[in-house]
C-alpha positions as CSV (number, residue, x, y, z in Angstrom):
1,X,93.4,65.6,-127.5
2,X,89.4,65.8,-127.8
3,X,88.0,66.7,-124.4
4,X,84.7,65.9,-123.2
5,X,83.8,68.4,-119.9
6,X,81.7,68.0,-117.5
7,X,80.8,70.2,-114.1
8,X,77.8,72.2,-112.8
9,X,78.5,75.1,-110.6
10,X,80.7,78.2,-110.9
11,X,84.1,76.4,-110.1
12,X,83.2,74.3,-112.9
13,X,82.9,77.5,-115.1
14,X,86.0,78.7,-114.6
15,X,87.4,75.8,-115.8
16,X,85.5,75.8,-118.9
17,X,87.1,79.1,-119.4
18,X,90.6,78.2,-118.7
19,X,90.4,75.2,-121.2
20,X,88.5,77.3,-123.5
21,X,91.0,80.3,-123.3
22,X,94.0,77.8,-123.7
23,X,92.7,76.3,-127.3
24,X,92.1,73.0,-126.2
25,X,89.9,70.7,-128.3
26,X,86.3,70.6,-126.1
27,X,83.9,68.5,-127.7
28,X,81.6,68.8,-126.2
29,X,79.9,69.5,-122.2
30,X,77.7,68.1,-120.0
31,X,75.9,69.5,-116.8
32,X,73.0,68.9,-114.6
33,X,69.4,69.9,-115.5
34,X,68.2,73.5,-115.2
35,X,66.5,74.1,-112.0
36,X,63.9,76.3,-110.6
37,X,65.4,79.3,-108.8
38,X,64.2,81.5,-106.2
39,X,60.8,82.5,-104.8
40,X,58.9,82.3,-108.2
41,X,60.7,79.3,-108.9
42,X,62.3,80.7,-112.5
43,X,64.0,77.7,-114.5
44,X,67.8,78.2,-114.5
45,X,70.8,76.7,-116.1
46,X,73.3,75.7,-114.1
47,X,77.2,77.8,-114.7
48,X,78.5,75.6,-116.7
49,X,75.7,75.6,-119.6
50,X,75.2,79.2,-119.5
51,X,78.9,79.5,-120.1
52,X,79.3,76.9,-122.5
53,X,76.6,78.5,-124.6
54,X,78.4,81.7,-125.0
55,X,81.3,79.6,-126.3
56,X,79.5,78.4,-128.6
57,X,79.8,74.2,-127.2
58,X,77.8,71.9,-127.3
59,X,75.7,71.3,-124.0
60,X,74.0,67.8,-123.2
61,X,72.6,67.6,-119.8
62,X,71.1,64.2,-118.4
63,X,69.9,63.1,-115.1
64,X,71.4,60.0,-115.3
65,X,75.3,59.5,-117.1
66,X,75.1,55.7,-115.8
67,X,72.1,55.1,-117.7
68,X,72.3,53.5,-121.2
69,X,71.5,56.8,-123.5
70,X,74.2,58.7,-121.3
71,X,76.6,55.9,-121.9
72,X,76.2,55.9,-125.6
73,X,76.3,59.9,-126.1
74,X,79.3,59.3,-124.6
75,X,80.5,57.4,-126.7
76,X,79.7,58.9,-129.6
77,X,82.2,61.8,-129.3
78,X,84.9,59.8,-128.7
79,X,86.7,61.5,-126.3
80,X,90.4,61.0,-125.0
81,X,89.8,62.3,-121.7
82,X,86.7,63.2,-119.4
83,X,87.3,66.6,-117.2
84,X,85.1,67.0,-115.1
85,X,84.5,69.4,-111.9
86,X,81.7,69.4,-109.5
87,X,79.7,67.2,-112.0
88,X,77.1,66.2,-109.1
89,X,76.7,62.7,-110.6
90,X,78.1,59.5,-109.6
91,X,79.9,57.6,-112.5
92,X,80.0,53.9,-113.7
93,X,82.7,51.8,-114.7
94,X,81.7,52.1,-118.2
95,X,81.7,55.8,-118.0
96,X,85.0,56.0,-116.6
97,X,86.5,53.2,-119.6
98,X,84.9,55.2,-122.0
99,X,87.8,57.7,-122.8
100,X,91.3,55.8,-123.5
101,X,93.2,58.8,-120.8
102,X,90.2,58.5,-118.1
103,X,88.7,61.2,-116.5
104,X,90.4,63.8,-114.5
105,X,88.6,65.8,-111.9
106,X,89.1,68.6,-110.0
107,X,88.3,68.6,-106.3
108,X,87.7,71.4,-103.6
109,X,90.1,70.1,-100.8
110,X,93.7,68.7,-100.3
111,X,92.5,65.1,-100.3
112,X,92.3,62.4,-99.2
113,X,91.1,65.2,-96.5
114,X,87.1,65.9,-97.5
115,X,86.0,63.5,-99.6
116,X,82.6,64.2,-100.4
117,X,79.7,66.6,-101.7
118,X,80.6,69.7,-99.8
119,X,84.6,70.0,-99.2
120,X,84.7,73.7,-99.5
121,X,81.9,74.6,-97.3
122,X,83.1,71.8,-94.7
123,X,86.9,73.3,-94.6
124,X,85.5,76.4,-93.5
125,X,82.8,74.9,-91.1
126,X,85.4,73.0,-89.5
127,X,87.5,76.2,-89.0
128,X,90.8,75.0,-90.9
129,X,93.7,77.7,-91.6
130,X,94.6,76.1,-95.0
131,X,92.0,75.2,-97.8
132,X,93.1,73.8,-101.7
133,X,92.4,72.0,-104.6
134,X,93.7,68.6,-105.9
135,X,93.6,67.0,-109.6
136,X,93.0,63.5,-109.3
137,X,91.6,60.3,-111.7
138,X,88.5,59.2,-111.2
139,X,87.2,55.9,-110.2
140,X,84.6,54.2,-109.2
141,X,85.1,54.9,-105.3
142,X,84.0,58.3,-104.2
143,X,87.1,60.8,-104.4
144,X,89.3,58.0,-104.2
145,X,91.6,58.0,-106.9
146,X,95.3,58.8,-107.1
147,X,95.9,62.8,-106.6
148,X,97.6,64.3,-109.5
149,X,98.7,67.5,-108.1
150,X,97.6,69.9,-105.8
151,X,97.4,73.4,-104.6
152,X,96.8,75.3,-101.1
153,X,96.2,78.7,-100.3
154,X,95.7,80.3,-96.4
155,X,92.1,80.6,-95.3
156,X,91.2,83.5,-93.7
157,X,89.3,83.7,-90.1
158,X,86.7,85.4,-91.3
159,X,86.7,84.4,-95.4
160,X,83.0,83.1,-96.1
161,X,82.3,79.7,-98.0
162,X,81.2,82.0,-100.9
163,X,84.4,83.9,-100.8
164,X,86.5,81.0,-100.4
165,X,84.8,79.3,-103.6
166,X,85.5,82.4,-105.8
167,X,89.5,81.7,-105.1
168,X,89.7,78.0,-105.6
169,X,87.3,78.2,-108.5
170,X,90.9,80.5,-109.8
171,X,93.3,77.8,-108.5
172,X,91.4,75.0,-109.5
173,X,91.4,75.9,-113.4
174,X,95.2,76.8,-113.1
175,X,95.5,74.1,-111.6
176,X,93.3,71.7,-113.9
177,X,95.8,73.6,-117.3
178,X,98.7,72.1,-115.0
179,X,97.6,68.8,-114.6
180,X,96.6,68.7,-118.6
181,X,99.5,70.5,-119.7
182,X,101.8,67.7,-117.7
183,X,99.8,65.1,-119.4
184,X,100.4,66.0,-122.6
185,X,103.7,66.4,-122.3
186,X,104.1,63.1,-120.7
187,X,105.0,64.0,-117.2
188,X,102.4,63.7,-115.3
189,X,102.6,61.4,-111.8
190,X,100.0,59.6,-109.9
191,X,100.1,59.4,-105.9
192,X,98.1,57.1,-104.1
193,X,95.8,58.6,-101.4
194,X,96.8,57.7,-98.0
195,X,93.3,55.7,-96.8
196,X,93.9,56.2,-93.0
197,X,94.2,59.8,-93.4
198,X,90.7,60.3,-95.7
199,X,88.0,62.3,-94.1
200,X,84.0,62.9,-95.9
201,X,82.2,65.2,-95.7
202,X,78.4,65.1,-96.8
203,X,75.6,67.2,-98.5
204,X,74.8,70.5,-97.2
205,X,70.6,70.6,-96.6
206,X,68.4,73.7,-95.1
207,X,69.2,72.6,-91.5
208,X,72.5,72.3,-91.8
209,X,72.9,76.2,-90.7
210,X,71.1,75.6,-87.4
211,X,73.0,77.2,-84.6
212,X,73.4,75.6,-81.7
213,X,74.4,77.3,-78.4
214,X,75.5,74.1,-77.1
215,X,78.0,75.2,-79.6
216,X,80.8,77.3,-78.9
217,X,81.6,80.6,-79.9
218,X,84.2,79.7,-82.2
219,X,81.8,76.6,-83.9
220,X,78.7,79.2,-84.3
221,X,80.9,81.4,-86.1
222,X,82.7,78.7,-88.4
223,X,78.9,77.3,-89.1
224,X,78.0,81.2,-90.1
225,X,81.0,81.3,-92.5
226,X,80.5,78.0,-93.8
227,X,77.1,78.0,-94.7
228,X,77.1,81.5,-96.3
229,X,75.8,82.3,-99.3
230,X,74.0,78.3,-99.1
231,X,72.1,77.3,-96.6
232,X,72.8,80.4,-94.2
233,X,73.3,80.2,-90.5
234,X,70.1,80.4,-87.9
235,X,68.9,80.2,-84.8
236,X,65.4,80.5,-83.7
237,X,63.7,83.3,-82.2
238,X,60.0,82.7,-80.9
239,X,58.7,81.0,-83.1
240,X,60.5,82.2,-86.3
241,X,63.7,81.5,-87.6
242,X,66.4,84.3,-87.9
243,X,69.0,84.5,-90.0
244,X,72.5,85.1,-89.2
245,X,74.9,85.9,-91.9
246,X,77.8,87.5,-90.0
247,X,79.4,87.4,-86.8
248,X,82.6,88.8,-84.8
249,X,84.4,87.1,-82.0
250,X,84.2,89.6,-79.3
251,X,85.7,88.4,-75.8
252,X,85.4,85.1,-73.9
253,X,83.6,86.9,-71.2
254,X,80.1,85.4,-70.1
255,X,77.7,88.2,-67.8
256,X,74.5,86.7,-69.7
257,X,72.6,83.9,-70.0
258,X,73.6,81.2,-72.8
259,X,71.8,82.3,-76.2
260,X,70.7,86.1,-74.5
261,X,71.0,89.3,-77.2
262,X,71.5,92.3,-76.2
263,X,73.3,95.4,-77.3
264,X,72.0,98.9,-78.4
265,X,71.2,100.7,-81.8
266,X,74.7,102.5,-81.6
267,X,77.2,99.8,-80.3
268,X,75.7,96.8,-82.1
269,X,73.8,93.1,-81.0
270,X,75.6,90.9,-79.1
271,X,74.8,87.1,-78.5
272,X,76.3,85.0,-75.2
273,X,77.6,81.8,-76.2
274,X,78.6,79.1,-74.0
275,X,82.1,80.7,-73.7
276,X,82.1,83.7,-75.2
277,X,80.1,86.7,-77.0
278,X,79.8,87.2,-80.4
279,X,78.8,90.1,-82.1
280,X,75.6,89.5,-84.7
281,X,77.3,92.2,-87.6
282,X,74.4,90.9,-90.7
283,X,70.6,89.7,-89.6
284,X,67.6,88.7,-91.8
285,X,64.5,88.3,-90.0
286,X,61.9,86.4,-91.8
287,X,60.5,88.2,-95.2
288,X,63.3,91.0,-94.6
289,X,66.3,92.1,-96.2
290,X,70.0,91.6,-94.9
291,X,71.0,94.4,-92.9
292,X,73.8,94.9,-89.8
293,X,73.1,94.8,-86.5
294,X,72.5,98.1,-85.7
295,X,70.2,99.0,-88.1
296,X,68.5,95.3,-87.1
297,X,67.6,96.9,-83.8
298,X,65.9,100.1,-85.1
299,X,63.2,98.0,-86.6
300,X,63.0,94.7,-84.0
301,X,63.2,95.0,-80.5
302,X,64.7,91.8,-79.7
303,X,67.2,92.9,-76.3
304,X,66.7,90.4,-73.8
305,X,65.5,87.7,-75.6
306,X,66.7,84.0,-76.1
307,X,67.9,82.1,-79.3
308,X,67.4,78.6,-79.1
């Protein structure tokens, strides 16, 4: 079966790998355009090219699959069946008809639950216990195609968006060999997504870290997890923004203010929340490096003061 794959980030990647590692016939891949990285803006490939090139593929990457030249390149590899995971793009139907077994794609939630650009980031944000990955067709509605099988795995209370990624980008490509491996074999069973049960979830942007403390204690936390490595978590302090890149449920007790730190260089920074006090365990003020919360208050003396 000639596969044509397509995906971006690192969860992509891995899936590469797998289908690489299990001798499948990729013709060829497609990913998004480099993009400048960092504070000197340095053009970067995305995951999936730079791993592609070390296996020696093919990479085409276009900023448009919909348009006409997408549609004919294609074509012009005759595929059997599009994989594709975390591709960024939307498709049309004449992408989708293009390969006689469709396109199967892996997703970051246990849909129809997170529909949507950010499913991994938002199951952590919204502080669930249970994250996964589903195989599914694609069509032309968003995440809306029958699942093909799925997988879930515990979420820890503290496991990061980051972290998080790293384990479903392993599930997802075991996953993805399942869901190919039943297909060839002639196996493989479609099950409609139950609509009244779908939730979405949209694109993470710089503000979506900004702490609230209209939030509670549990929500500031989920956002820090959520949001780490990409956007980060912040509240503002003056005039500046901080960062916020860890925090610890401490009590439910409230002696201070709503958005007061205070603490000490040997037992840490605290924060009171609405209905409870976290402790701030990894800072970054503006220009500076991450660095816990006691060492934080060595160089900024920042007891007393307000977040808002």
């Amino acid at each position: 079966m000639r596969i044509l794959f397509m995906g971006t980030p690192d969860i992509a990647a891995e899936c590469l790998k797998a289908l690489y590692a299990a001798g499948h016939d990729i013709c060829a891949v497609y990913t998004r355009r480099d993009k400048p990285v960092g504070r000197k803006s340095v053009l970067t490939p995305p995951p999936v090219k730079s791993e592609a090139l070390k296996l020696g593929l093919p990479v085409h990457q276009f900023d448009k699959i919909r348009s006409r030249e997408g549609c004919d390149a294609l074509r012009a590899f005759q595929p059997d069946l599009l994989c594709v995971v975390a591709f960024g793009q939307l498709f049309s139907q004449e992408n989708l008809d293009i390969a006689p077994h469709g396109a199967i794609n892996v997703h970051g939630s246990l849909l129809p639950l997170y529909r949507g650009a950010s499913p991994i980031q938002q199951t952590v944000i919204d502080g669930q216990k249970e994250a996964g990955v589903s195989t599914m067709l694609l069509v032309k509605r968003m995440d809306a195609g029958d699942v093909l099988m799925q997988a879930s795995t515990p979420l820890g209370p503290e496991e990061t968006y980051g972290e998080l990624s790293v384990r479903l980008s392993v599930l997802g490509a075991d996953l993805f060999m399942k869901t190919l491996a039943a297909l060839e074999a002639g196996t493989l069973q479609r099950h409609p997504q139950e609509e009244e049960r779908a939730t979405y979830c949209k694109m993470l942007t710089r503000d979506t870290g900004k702490l609230s403390m209209d939030m509670s204690a549990m929500q500031m936390h989920n956002l820090v997890r959520g949001t780490d490595p990409w956007p980060g978590a912040y509240a503002i302090l003056g005039e500046e923004k901080l960062k916020i890149w860890k925090t610890l449920f401490i009590s439910h007790d409230a002696e201070h203010p709503v958005g007061m730190l205070w603490g000490s260089q040997k037992d840490g920074l605290f924060l009171q929340c609405r209905d409870g006090v976290l402790m701030l365990q990894e800072l970054q003020a503006p220009g500076g490096k991450r660095m816990n919360g006691n060492a934080f208050l060595r160089g900024h003396d920042i007891t007393g003061s307000i977040l808002r």
